[in-house]
Biopython code that builds the backbone (N, CA, C, O; Angstrom):
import numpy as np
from Bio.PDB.StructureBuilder import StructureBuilder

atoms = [
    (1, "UNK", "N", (0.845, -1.175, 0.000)),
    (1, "UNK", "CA", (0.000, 0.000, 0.000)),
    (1, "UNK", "C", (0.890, 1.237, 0.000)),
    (1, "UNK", "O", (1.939, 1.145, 0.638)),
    (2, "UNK", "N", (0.605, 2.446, -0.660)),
    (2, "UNK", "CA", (1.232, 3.425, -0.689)),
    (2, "UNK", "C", (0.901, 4.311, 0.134)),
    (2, "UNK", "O", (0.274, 3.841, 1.083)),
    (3, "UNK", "N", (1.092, 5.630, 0.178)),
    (3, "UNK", "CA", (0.727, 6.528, 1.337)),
    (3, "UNK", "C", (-1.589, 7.243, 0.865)),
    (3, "UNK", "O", (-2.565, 7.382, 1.602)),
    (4, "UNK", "N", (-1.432, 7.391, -0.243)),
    (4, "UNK", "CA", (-2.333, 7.321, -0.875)),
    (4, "UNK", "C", (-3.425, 6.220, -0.892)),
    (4, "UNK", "O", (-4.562, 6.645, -1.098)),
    (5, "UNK", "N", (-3.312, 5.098, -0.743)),
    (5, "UNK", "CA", (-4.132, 4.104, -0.757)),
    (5, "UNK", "C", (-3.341, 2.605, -1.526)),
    (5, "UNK", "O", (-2.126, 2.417, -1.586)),
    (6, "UNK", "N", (-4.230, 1.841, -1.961)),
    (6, "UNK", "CA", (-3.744, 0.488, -2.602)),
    (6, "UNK", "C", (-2.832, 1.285, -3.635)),
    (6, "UNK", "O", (-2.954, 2.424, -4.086)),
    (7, "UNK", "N", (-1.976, 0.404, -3.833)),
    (7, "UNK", "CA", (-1.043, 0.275, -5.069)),
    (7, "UNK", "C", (-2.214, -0.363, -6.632)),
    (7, "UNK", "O", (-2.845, -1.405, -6.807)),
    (8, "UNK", "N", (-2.043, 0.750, -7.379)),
    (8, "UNK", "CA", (-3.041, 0.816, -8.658)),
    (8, "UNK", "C", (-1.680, 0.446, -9.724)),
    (8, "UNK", "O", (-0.502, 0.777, -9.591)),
    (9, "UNK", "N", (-2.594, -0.681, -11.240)),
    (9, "UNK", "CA", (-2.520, -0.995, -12.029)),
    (9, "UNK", "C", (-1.603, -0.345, -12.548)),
    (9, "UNK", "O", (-0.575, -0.818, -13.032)),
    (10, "UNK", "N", (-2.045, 1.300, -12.458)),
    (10, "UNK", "CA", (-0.998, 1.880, -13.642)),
    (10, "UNK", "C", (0.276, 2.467, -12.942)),
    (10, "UNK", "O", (1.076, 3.121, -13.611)),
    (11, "UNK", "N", (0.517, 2.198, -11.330)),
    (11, "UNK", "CA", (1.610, 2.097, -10.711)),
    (11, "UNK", "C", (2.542, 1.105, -11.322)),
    (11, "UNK", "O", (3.677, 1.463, -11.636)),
    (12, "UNK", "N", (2.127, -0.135, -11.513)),
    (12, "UNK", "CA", (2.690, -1.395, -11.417)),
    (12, "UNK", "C", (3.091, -1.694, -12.952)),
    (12, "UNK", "O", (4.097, -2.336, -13.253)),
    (13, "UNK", "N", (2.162, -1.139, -13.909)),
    (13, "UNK", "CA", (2.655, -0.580, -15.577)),
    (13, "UNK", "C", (3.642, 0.165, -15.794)),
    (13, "UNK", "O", (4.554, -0.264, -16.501)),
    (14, "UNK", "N", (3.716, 1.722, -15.129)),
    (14, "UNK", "CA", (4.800, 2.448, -15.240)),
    (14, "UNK", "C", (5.782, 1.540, -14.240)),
    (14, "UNK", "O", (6.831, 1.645, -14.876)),
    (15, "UNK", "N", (6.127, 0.687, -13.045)),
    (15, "UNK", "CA", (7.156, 0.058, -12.777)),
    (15, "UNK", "C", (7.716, -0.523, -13.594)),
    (15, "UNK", "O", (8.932, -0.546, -13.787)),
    (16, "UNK", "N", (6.412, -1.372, -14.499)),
    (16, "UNK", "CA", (7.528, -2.329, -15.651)),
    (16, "UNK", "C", (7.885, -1.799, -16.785)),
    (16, "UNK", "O", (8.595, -2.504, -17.502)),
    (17, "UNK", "N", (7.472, -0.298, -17.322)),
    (17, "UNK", "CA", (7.736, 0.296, -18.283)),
    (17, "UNK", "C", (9.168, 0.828, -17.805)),
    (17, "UNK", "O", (9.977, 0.932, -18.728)),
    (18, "UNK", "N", (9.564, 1.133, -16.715)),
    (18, "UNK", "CA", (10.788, 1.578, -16.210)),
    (18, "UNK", "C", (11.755, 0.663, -16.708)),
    (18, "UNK", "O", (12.532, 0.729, -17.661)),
    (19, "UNK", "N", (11.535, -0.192, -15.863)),
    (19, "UNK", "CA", (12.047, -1.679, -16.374)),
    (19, "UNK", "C", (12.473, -1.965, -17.709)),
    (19, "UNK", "O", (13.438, -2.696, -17.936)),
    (20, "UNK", "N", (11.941, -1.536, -18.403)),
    (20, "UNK", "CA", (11.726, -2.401, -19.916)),
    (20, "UNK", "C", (12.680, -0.876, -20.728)),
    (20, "UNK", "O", (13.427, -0.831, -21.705)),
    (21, "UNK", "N", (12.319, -0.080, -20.015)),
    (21, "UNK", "CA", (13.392, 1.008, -20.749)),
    (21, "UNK", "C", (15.132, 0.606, -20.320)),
    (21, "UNK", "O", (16.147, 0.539, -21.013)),
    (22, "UNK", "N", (14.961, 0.462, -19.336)),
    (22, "UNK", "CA", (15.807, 0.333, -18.468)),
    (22, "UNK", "C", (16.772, -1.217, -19.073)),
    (22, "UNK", "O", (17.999, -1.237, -19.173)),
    (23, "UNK", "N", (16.055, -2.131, -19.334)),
    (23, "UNK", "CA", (16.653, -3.317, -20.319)),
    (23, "UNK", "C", (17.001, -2.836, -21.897)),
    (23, "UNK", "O", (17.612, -3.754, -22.443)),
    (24, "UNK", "N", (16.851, -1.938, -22.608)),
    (24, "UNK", "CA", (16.942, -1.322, -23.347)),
    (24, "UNK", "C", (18.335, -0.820, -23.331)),
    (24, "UNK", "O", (19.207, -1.079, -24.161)),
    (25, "UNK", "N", (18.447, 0.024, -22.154)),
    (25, "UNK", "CA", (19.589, 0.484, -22.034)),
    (25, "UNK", "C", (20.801, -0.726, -21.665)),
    (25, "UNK", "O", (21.945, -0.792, -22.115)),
    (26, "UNK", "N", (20.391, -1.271, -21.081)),
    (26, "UNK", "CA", (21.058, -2.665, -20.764)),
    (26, "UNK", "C", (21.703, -3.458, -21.588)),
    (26, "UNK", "O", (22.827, -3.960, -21.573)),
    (27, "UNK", "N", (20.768, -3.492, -22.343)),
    (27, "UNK", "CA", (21.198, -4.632, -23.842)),
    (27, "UNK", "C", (21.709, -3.777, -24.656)),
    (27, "UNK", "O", (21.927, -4.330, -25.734)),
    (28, "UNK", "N", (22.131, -2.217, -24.655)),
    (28, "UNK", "CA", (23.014, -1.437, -25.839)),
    (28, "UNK", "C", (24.195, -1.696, -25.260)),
    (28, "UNK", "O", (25.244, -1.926, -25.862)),
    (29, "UNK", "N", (24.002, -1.654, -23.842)),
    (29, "UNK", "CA", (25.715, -1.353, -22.857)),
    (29, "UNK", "C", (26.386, -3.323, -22.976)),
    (29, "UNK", "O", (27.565, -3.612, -22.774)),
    (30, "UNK", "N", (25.659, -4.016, -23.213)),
    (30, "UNK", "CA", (26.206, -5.015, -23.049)),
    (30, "UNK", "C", (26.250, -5.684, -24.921)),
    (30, "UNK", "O", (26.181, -6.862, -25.274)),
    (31, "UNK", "N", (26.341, -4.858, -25.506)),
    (31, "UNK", "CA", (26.130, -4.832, -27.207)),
    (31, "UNK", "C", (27.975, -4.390, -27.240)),
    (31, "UNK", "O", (28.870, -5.119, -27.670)),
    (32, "UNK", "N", (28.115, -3.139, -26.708)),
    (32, "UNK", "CA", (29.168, -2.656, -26.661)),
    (32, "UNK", "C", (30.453, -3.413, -25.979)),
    (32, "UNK", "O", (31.622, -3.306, -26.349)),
    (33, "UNK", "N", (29.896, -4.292, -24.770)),
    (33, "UNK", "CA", (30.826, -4.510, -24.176)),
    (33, "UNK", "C", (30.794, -6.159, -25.115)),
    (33, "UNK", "O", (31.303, -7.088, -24.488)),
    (34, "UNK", "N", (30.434, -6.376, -26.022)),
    (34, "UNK", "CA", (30.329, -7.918, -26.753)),
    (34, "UNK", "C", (30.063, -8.900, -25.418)),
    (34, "UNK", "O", (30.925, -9.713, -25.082)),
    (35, "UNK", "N", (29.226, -8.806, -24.933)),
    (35, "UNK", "CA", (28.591, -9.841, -24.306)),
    (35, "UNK", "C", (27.564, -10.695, -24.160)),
    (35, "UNK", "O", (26.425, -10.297, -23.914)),
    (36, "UNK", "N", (27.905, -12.056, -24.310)),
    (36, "UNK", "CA", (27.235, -13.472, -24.784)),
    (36, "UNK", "C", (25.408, -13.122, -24.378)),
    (36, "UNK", "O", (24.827, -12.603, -23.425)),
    (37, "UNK", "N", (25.040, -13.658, -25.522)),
    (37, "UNK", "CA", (23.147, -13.591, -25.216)),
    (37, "UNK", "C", (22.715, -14.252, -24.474)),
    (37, "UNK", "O", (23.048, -15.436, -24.423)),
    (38, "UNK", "N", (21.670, -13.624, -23.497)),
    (38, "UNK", "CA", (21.059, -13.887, -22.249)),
    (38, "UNK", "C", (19.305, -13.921, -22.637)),
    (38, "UNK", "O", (18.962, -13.187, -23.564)),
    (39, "UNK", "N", (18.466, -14.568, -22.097)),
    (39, "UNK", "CA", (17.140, -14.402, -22.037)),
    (39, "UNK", "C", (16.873, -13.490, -21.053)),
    (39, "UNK", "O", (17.513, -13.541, -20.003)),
    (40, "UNK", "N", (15.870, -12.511, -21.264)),
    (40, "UNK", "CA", (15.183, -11.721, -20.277)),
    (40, "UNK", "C", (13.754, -11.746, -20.186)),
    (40, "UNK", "O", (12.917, -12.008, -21.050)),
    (41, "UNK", "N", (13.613, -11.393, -18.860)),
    (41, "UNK", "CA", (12.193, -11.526, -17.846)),
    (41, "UNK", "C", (11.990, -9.739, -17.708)),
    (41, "UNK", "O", (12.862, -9.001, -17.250)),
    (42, "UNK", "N", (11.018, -9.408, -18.073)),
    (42, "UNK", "CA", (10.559, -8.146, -17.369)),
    (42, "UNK", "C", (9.761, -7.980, -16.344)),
    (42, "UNK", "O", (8.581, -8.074, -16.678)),
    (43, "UNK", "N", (9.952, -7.739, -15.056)),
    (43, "UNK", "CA", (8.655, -7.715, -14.781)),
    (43, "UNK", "C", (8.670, -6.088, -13.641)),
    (43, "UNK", "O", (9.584, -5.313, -13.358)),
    (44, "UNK", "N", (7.373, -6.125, -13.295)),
    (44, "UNK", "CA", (6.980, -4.907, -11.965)),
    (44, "UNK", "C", (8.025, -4.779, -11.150)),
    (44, "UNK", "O", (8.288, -3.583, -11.276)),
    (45, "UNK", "N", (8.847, -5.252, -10.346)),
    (45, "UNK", "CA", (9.966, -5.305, -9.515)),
    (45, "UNK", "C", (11.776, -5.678, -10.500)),
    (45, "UNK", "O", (12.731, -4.939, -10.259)),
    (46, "UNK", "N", (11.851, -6.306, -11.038)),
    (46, "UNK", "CA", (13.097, -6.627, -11.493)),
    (46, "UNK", "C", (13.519, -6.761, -13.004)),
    (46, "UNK", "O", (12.632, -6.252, -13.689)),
    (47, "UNK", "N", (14.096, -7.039, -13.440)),
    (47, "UNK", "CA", (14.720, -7.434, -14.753)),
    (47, "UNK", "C", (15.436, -8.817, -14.214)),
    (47, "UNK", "O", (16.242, -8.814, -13.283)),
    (48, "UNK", "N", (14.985, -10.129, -15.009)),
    (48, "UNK", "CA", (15.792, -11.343, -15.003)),
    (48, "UNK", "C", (16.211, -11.617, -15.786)),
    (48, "UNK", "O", (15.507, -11.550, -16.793)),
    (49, "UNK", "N", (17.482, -12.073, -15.937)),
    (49, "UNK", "CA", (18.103, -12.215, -16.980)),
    (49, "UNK", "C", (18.315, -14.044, -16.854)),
    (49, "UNK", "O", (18.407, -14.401, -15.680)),
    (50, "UNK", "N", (18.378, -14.882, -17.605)),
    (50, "UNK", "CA", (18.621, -16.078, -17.396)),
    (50, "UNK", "C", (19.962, -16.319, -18.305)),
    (50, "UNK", "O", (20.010, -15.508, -19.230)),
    (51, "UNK", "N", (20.841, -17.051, -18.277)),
    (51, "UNK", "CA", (22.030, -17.961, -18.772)),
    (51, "UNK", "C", (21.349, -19.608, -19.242)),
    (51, "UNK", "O", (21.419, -20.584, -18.494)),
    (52, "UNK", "N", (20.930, -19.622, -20.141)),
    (52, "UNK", "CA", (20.789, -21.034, -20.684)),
    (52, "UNK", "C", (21.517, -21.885, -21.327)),
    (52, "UNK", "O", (21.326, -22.294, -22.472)),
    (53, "UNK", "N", (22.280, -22.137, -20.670)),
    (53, "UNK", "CA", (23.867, -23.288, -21.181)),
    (53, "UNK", "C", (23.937, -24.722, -20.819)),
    (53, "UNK", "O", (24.151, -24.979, -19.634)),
    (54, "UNK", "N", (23.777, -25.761, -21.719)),
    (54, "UNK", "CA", (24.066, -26.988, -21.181)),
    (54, "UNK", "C", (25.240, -27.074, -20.703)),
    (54, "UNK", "O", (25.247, -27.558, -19.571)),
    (55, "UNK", "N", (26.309, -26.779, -21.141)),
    (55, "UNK", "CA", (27.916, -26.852, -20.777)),
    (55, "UNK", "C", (27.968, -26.130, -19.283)),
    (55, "UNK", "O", (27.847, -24.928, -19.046)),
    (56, "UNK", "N", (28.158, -27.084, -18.458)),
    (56, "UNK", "CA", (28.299, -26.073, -16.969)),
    (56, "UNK", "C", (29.298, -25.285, -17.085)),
    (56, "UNK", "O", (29.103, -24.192, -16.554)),
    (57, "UNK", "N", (31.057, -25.520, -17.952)),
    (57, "UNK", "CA", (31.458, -23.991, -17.772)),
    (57, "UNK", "C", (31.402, -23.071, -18.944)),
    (57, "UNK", "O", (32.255, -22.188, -19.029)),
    (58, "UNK", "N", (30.656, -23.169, -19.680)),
    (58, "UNK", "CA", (30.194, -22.370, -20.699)),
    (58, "UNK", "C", (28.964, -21.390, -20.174)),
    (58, "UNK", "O", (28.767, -20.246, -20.583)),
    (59, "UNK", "N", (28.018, -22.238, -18.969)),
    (59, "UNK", "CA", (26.965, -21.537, -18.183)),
    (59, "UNK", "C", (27.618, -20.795, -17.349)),
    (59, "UNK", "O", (27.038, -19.776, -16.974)),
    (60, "UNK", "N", (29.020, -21.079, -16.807)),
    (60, "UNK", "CA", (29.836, -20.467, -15.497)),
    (60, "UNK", "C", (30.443, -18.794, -16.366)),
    (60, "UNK", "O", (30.535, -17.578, -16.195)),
    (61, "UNK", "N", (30.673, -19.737, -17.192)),
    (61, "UNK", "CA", (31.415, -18.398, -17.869)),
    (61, "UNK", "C", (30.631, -17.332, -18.652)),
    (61, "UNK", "O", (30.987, -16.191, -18.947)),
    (62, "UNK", "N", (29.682, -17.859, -18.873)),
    (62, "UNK", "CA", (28.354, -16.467, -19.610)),
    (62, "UNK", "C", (27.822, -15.617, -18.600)),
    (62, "UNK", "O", (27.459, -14.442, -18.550)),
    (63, "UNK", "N", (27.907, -16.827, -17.604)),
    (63, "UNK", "CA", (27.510, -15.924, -16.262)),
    (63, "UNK", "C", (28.058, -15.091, -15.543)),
    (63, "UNK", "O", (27.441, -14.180, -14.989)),
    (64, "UNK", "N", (29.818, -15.364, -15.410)),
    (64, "UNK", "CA", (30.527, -14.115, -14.881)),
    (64, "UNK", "C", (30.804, -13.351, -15.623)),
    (64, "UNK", "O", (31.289, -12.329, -15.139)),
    (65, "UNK", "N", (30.680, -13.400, -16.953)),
    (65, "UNK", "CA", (30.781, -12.264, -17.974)),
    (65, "UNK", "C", (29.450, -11.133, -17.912)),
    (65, "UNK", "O", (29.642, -9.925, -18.051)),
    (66, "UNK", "N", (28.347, -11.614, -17.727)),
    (66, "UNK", "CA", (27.288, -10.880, -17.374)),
    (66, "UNK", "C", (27.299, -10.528, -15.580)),
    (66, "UNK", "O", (26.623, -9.506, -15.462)),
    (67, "UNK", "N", (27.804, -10.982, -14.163)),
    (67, "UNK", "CA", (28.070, -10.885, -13.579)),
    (67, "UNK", "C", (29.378, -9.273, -12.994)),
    (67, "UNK", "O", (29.153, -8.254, -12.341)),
    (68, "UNK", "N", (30.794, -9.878, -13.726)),
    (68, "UNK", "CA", (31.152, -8.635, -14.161)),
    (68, "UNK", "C", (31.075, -7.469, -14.732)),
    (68, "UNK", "O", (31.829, -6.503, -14.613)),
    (69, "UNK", "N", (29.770, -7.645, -15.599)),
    (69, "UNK", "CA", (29.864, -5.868, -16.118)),
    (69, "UNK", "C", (28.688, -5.234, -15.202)),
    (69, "UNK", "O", (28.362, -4.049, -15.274)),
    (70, "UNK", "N", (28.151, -6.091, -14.413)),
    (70, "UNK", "CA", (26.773, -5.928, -13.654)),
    (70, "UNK", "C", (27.719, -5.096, -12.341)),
    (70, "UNK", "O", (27.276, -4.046, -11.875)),
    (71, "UNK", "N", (28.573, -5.482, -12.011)),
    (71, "UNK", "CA", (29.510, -5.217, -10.742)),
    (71, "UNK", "C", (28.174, -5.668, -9.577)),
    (71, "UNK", "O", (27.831, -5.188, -8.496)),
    (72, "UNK", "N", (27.800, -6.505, -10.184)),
    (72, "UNK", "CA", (26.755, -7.870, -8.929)),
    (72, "UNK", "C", (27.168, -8.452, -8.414)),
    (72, "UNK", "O", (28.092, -9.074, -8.939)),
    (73, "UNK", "N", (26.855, -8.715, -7.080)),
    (73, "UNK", "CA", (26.710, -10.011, -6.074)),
    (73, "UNK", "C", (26.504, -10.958, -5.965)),
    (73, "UNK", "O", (25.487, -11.231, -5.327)),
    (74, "UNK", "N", (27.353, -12.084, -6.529)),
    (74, "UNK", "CA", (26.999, -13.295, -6.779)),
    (74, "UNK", "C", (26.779, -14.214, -5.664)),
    (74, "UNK", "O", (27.124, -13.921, -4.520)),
    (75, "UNK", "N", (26.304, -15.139, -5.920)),
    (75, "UNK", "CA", (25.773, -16.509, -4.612)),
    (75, "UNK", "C", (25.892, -17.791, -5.486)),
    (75, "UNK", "O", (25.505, -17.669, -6.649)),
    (76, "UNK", "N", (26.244, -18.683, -5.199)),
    (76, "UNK", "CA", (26.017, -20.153, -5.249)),
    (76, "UNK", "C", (24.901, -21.066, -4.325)),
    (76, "UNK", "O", (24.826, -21.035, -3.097)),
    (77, "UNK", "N", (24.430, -21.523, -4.839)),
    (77, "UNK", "CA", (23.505, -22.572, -4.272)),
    (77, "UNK", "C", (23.010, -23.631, -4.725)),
    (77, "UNK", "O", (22.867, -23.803, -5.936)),
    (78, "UNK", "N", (22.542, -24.843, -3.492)),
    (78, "UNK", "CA", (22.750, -26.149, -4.419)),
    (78, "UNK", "C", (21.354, -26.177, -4.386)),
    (78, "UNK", "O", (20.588, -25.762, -3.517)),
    (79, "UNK", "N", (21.035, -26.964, -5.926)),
    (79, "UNK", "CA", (19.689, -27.033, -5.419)),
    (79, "UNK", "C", (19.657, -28.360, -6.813)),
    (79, "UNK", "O", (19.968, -28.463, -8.000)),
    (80, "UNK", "N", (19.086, -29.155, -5.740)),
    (80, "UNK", "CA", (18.953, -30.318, -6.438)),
    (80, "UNK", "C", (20.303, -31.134, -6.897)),
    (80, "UNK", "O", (21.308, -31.247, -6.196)),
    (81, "UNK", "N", (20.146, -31.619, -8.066)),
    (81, "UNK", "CA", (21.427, -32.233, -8.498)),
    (81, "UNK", "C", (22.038, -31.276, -9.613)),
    (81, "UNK", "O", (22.680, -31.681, -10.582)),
    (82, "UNK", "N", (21.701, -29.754, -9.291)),
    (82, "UNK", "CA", (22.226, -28.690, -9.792)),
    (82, "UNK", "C", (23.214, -27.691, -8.888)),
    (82, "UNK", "O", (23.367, -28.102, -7.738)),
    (83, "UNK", "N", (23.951, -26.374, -9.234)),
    (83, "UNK", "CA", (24.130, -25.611, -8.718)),
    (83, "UNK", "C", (23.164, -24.298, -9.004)),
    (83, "UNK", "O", (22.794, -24.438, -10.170)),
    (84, "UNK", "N", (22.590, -23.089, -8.467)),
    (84, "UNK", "CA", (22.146, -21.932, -8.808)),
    (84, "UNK", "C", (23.286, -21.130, -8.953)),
    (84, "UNK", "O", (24.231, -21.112, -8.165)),
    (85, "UNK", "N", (23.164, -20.387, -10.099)),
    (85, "UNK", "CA", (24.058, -19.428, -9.997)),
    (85, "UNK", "C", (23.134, -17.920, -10.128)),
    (85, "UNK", "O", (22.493, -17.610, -11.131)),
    (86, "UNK", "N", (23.255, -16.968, -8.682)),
    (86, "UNK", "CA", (22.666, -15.870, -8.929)),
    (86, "UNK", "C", (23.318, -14.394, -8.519)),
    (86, "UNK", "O", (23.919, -14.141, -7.475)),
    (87, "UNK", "N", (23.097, -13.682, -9.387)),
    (87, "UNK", "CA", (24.082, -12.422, -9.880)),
    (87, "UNK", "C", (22.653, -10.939, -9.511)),
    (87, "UNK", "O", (21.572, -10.854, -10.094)),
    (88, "UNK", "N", (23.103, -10.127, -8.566)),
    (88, "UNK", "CA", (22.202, -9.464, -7.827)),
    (88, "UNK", "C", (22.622, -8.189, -8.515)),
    (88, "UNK", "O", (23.848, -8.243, -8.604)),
    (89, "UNK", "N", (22.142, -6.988, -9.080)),
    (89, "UNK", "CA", (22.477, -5.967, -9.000)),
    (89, "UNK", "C", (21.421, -4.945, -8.608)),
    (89, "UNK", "O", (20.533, -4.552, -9.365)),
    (90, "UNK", "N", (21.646, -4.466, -7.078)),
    (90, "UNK", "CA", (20.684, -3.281, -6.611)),
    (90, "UNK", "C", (20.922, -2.163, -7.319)),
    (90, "UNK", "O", (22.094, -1.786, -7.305)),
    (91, "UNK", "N", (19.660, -1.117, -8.326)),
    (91, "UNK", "CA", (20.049, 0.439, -8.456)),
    (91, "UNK", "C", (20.689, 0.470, -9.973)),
    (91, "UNK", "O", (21.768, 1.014, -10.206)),
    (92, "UNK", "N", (20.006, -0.086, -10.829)),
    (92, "UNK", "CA", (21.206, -0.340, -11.898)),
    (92, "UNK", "C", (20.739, 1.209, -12.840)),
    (92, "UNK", "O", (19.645, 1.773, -12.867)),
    (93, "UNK", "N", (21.694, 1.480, -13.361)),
    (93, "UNK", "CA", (21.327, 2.386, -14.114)),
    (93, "UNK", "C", (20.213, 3.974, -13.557)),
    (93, "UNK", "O", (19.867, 3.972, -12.375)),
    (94, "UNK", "N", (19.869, 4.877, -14.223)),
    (94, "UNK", "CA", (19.340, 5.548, -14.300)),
    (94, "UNK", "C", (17.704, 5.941, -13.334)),
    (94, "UNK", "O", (17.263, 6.847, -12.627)),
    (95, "UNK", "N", (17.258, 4.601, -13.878)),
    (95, "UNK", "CA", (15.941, 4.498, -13.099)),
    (95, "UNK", "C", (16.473, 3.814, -11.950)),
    (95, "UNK", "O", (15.731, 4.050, -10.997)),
    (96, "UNK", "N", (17.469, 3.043, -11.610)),
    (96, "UNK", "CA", (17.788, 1.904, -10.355)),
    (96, "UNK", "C", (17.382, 1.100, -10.263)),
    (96, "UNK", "O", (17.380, 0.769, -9.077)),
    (97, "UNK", "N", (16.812, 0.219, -11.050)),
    (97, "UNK", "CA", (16.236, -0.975, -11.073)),
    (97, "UNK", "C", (17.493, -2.433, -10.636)),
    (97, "UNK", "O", (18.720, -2.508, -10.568)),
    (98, "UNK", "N", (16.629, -3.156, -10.478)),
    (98, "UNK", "CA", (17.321, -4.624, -9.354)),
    (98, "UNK", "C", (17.535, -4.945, -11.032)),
    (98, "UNK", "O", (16.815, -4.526, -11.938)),
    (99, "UNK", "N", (18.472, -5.620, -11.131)),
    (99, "UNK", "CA", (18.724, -6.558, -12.267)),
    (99, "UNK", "C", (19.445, -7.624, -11.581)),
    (99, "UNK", "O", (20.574, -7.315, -11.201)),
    (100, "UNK", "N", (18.950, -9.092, -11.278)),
    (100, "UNK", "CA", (18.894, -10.630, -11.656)),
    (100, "UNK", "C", (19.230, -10.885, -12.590)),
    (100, "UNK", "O", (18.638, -10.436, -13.572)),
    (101, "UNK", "N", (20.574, -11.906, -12.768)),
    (101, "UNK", "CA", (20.627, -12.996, -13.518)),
    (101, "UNK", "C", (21.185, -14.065, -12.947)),
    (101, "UNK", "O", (21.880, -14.102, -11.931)),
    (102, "UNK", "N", (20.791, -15.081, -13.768)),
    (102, "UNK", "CA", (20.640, -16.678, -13.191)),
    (102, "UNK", "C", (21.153, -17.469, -13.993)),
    (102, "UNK", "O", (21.244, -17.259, -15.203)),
    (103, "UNK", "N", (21.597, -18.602, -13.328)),
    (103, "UNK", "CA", (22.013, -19.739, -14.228)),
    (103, "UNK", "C", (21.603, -21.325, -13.645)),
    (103, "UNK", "O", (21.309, -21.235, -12.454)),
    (104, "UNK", "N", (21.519, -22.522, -14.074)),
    (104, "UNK", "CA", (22.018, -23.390, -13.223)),
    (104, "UNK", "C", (22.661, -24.176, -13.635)),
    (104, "UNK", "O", (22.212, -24.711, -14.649)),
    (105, "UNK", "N", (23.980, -24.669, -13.132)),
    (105, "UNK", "CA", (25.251, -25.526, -13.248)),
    (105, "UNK", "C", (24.529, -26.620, -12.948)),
    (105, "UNK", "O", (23.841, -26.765, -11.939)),
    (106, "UNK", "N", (24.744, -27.688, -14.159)),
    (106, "UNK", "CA", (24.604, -29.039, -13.916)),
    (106, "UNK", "C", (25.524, -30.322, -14.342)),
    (106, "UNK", "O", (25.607, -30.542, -15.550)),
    (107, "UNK", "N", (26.177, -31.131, -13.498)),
    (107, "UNK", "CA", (27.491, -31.696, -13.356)),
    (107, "UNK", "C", (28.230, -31.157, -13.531)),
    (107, "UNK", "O", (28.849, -30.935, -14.572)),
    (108, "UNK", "N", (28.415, -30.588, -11.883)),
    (108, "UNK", "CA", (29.735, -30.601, -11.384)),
    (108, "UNK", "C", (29.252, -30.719, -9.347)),
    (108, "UNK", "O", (28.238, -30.797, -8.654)),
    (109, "UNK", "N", (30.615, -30.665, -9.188)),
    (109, "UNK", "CA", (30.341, -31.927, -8.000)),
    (109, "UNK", "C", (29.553, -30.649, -6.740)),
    (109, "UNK", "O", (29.313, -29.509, -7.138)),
    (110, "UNK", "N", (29.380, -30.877, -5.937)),
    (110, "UNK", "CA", (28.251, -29.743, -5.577)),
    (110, "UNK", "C", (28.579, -30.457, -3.573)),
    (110, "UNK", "O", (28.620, -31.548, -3.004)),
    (111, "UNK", "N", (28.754, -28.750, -3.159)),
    (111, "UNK", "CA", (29.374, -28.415, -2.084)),
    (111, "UNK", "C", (27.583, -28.049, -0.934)),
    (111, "UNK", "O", (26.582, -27.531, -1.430)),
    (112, "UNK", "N", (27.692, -28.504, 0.571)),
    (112, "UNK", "CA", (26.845, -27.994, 0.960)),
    (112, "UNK", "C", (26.298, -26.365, 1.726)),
    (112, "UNK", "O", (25.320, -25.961, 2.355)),
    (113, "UNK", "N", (27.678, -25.775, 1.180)),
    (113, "UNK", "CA", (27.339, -24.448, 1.789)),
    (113, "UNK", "C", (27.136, -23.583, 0.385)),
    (113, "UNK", "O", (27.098, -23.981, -0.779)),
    (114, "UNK", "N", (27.007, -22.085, 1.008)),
    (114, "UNK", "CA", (26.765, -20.999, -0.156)),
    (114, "UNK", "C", (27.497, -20.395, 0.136)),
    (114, "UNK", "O", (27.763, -20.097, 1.300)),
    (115, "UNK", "N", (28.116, -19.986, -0.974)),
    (115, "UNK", "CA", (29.351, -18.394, -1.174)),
    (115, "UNK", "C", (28.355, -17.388, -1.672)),
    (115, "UNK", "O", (27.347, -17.719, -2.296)),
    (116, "UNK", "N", (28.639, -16.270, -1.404)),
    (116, "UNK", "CA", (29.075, -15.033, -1.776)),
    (116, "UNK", "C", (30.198, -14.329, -1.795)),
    (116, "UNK", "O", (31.204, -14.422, -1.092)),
    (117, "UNK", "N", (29.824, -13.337, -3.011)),
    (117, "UNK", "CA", (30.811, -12.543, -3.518)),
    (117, "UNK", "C", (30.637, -11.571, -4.029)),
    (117, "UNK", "O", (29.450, -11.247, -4.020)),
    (118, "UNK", "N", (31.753, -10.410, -4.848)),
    (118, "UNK", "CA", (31.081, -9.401, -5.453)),
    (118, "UNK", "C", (31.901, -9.908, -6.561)),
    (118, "UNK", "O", (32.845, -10.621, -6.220)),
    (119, "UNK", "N", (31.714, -9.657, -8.018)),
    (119, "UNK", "CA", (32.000, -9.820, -8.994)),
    (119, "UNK", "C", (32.237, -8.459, -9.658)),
    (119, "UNK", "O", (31.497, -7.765, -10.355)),
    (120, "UNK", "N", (33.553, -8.282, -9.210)),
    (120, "UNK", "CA", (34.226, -6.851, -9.843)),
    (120, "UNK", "C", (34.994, -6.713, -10.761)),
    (120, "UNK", "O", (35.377, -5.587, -11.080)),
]
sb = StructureBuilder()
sb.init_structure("model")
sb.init_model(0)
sb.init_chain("A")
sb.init_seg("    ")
for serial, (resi, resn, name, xyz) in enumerate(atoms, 1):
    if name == "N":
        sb.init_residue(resn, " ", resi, " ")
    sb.init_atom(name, np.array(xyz, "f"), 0.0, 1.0, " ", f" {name:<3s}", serial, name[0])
structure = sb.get_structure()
């Protein structure tokens, strides 16, 4: 709820229109920097970006390449007979939007704790 009342439709439109400009700008800066193609999610709160790689270090490595220019917070996590790989960036750009991206590593041998890091 906002100070005004419920959170309205065309709040939650202009959030993802932010968004969606905001990936715009995203995908020129990462045009420039030649970096490997990613799927994206738009939505009201975030930009997701996914890494879809069968090759776990071909997924490792698309991912810190998009990781590094993000200057994001990466995490590991096991999940399943996978790893998660997730890349956080609070405030990105202009509008500040969260930009997510994800991956998941599959075969390789898989640890029971989680790292973090920053990917600088």
């Amino acid at each position: 709820m906002n100070v005004t009342g419920p959170i309205t439709d065309a709040e939650r439109n202009g959030w993802q229109l932010r968004n969606a400009v905001a990936l715009v700008d995203l995908l020129k800066a990462a045009h420039e920097a030649d970096l490997p193609t990613i799927s994206w999610r738009v939505t009201v709160t975030d930009l997701i970006g996914t890494c879809e790689r069968p090759d776990a270090a071909d997924a490792r490595a698309v991912f810190g390449a998009w990781a590094r220019h993000l200057h994001a917070e990466t995490a590991e996590v096991p999940v399943g007979g996978a790893v998660r790989l997730r890349a956080t960036r609070e405030g990105y750009g202009p509008h500040a939007v969260r930009v997510v991206v994800l991956a998941d590593v599959v075969g390789e041998p898989q640890t029971e704790s989680v790292h973090f890091r920053f990917a600088y």
